[in-house]
C-alpha positions as CSV (number, residue, x, y, z in Angstrom):
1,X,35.0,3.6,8.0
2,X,33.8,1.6,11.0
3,X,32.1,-1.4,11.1
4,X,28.8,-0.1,11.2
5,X,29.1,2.2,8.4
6,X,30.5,-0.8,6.2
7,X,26.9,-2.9,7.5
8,X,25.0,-0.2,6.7
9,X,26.6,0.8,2.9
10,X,25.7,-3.0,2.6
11,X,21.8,-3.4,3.5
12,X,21.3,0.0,1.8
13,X,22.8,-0.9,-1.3
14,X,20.7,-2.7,-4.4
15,X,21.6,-5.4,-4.8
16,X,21.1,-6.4,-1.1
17,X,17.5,-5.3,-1.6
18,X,17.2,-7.2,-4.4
19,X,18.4,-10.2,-3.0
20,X,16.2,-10.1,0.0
21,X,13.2,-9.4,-2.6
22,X,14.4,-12.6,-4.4
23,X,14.3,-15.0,-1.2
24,X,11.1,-13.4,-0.4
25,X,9.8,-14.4,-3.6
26,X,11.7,-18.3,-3.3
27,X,10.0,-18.7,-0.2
28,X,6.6,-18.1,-1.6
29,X,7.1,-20.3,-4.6
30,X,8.1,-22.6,-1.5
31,X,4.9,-22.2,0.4
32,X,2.6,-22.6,-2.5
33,X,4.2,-25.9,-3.4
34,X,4.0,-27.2,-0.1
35,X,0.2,-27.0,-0.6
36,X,0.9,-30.0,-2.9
37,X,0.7,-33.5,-0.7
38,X,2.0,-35.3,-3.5
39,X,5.3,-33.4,-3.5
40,X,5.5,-32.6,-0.3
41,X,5.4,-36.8,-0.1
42,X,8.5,-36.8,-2.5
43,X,10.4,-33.4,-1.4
44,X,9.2,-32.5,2.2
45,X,12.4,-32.8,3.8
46,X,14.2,-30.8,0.5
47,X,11.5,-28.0,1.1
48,X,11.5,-28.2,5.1
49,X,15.0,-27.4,4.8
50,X,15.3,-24.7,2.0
51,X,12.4,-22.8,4.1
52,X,14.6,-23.0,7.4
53,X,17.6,-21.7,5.4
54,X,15.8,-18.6,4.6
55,X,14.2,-18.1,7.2
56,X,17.8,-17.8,8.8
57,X,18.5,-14.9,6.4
58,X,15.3,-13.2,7.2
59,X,16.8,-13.2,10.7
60,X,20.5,-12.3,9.9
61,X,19.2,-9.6,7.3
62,X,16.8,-8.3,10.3
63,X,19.8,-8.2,12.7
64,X,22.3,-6.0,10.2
65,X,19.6,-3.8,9.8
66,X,19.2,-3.1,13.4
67,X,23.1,-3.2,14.0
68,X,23.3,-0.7,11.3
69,X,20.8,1.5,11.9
70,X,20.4,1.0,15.7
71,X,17.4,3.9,17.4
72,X,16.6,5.0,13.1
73,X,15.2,0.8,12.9
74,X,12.8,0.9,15.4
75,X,11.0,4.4,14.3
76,X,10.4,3.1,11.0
77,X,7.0,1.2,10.8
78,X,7.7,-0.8,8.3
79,X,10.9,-2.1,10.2
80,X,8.2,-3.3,13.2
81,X,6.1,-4.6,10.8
82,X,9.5,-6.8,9.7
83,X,9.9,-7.8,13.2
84,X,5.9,-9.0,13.2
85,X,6.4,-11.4,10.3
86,X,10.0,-12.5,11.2
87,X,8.5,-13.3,14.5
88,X,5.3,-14.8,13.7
89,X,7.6,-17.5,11.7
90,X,9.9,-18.0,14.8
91,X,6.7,-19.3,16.6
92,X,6.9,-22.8,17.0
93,X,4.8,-25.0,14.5
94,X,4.3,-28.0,16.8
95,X,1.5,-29.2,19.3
96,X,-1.3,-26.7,20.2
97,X,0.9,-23.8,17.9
98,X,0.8,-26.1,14.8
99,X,-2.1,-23.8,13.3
100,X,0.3,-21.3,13.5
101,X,2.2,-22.8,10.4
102,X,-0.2,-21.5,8.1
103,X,1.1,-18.1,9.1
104,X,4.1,-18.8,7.5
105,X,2.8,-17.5,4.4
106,X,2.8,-13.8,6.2
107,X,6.4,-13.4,5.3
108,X,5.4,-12.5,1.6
109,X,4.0,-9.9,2.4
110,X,7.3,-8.6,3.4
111,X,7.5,-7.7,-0.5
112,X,5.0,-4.5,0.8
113,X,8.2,-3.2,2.9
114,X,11.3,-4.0,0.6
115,X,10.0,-3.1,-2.6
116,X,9.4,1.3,-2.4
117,X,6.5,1.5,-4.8
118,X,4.5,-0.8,-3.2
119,X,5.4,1.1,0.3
120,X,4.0,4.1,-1.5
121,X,1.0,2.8,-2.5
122,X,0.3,1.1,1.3
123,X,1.0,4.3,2.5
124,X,-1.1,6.4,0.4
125,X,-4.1,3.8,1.4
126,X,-3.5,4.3,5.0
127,X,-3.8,7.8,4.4
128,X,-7.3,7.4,3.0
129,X,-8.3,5.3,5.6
130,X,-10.3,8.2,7.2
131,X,-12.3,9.2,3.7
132,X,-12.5,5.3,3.0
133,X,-14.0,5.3,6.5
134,X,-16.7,8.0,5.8
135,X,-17.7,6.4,2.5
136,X,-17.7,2.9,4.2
137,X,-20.0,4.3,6.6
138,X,-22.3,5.4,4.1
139,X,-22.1,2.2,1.9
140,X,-23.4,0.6,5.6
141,X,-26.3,3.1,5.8
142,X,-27.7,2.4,2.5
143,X,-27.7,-1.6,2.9
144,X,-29.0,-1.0,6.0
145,X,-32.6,1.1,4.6
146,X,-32.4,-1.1,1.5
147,X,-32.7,-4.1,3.7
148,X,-35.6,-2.7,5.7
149,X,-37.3,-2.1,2.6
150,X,-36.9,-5.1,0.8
151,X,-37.3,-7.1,3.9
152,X,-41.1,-5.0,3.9
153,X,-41.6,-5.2,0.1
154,X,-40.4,-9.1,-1.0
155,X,-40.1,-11.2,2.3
156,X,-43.8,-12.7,1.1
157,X,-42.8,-13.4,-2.4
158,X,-38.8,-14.3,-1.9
159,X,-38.3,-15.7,1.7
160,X,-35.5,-17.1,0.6
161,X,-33.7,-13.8,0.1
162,X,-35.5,-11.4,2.0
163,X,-37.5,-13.4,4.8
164,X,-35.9,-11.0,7.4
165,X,-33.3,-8.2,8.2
166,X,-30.1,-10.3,8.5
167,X,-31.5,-12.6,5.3
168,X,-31.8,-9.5,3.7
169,X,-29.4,-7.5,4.8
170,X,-26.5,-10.6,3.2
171,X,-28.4,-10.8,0.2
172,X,-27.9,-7.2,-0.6
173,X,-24.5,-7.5,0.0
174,X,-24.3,-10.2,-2.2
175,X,-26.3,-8.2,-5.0
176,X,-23.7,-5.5,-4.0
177,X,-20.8,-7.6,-5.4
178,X,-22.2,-8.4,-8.4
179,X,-22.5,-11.7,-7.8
180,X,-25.9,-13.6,-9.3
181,X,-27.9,-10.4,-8.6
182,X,-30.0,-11.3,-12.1
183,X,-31.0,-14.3,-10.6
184,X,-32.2,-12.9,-7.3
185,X,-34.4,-10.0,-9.3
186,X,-35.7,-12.4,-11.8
187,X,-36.8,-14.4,-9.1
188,X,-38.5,-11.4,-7.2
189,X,-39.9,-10.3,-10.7
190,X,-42.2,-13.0,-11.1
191,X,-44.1,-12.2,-8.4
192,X,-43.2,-8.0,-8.6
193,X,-43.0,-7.2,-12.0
194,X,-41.9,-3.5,-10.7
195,X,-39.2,-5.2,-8.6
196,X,-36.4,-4.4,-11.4
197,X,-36.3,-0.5,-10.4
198,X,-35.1,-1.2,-6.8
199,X,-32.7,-3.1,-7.9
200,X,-31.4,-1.4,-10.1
201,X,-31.4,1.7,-8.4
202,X,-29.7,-0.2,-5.7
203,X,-27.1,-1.6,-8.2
204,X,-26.1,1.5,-9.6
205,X,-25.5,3.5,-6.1
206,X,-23.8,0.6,-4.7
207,X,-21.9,-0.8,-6.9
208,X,-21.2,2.2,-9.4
209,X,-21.2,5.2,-7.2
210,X,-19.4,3.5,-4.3
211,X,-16.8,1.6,-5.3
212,X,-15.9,4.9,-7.5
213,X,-16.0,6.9,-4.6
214,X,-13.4,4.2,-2.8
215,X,-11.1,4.6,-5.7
216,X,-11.3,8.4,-6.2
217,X,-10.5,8.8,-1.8
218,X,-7.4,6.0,-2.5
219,X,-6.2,8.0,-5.8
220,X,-6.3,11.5,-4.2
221,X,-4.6,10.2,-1.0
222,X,-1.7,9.0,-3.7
223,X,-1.5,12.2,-5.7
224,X,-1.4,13.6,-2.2
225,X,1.7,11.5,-0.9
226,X,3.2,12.0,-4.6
227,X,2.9,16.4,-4.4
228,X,4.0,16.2,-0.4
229,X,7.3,14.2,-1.7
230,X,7.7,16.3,-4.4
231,X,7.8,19.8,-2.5
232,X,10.1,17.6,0.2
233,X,12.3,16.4,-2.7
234,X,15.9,16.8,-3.3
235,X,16.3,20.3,-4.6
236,X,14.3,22.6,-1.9
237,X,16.6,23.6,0.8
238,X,16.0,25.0,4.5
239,X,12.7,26.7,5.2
240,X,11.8,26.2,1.4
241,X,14.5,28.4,-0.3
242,X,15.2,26.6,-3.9
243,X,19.1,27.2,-4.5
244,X,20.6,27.3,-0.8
245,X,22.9,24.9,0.6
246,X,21.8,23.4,3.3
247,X,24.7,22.8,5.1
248,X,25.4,26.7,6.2
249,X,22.7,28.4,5.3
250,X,24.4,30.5,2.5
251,X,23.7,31.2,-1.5
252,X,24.7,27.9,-3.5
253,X,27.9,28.0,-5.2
254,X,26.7,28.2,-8.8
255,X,23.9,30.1,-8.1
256,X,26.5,33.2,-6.8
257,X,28.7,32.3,-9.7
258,X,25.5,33.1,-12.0
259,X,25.1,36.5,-10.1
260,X,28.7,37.7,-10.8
261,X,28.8,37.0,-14.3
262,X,25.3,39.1,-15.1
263,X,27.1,41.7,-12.7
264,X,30.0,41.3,-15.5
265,X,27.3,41.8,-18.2
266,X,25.5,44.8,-17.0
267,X,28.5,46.6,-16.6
268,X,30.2,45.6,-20.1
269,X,26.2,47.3,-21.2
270,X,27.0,49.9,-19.6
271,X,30.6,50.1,-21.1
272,X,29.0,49.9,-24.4
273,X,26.0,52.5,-24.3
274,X,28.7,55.0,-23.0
275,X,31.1,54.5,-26.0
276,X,27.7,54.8,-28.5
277,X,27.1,58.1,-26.8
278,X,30.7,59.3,-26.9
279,X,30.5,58.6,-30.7
């Protein structure tokens, strides 16, 4: 076994994984106490140091991968989007790049490459980015005639919500989330008892209808990924054929074996039926 197989049996086995998964998590228990200025009074130095330690392994664990995977590394996507985060933290964190510090918290996001179920589920969202898109597009369209109408029906009675198109347009999006949309309405109502059936009209369609449309797009994107792996799995060999080996193309082993012993059946039948008719 050469050197490079021996790197690679290492990176790709668990416990490496899990080890990288447990610095990643260190370092953001790290980050978030740094946020603290009384400990980071106490224990800067302490934490300065245990961050530069592992952000040494990030870069040794980056550099076994690519020495054992060499060309494979950089096809992968989510091996770039390593390299993005190990090299946003290399940037240096002093005089006009010192804003740049803040991006140190990027590297926890590394969990979304190291751990495969959450790989799966990034992957299935980028695949409904395009349906997401199309609804998004929608969702856009609908503020944009609610706002023209409000802006006509309530910008004498609520200036303060709906004087014009761009007050009008952020106060729908805030009725949109949910967030102190009764208070907006009530305040409408007063003036425009009637008021309450645009908004809730508007409530319903986009805050119900929308947001379920947005999950139903993400969830059939994943049930999508999860059939396309399945019919891919371990299992199906070459051009499909369930049973072949894929090495030379011929019957599986045990699936011949299970042809010549019904063979051996039929013809101890046969045997049999002959003997009855003899008698």
């Amino acid at each position: 076994m050469t050197v490079r197989d021996r790197v690679r049996t290492i990176v790709e086995a668990p416990w490496f994984q899990a080890a990288v998964v447990a610095l990643i998590l260190i370092n953001a228990l790290i980050l978030g106490i740094e946020t603290s200025p009384r400990v980071m009074a106490v224990h800067g130095d302490l934490l300065h140091g245990i961050d530069m330690v592992i952000l040494a392994l990030f870069v040794l664990e980056l550099g076994l991968r690519v020495f054992a995977h060499r060309a494979d590394f950089f096809r992968d996507p989510w091996s770039w989007f390593d390299m993005v985060i190990i090299g946003i933290a290399l940037l240096p964190t002093s005089g006009p790049f010192s804003v740049l510090r803040v991006l140190r918290v990027l590297r926890v996001l590394r969990l979304l490459s190291v751990i495969p179920t959450l790989r799966h589920v990034v992957s299935g969202l980028f695949r409904a980015l395009p349906g997401m898109m199309s609804i998004l597009f929608l969702v856009m369209l609908l503020l944009y005639v609610s706002a023209v109408m409000a802006t006509r029906l309530f910008a004498e009675v609520s200036p303060e919500y709906f004087n014009d198109l761009p007050t009008s347009l952020f106060t729908l999006f805030q009725i949109a989330t949910a967030d102190g949309w009764g208070t907006i309405a009530k305040d409408v109502m007063e003036h425009k008892p009637m008021a309450w059936v645009f908004f809730v009209v508007f409530v319903l369609v986009s805050t119900l209808v929308a947001l379920n449309l947005f999950i139903a797009v993400a969830v059939e994107a994943l049930e999508k990924d999860d059939s396309e792996q399945s019919d891919g799995g371990p299992g199906d060999g070459p051009g499909g054929r369930v049973g072949s080996d894929p090495d030379d193309g011929g019957p599986d082993p045990g699936h011949a074996l299970i042809l010549a012993e019904l063979r051996s059946l039929r013809a101890e039948v046969s045997e049999l039926r002959r003997e009855r008719q003899e008698a």
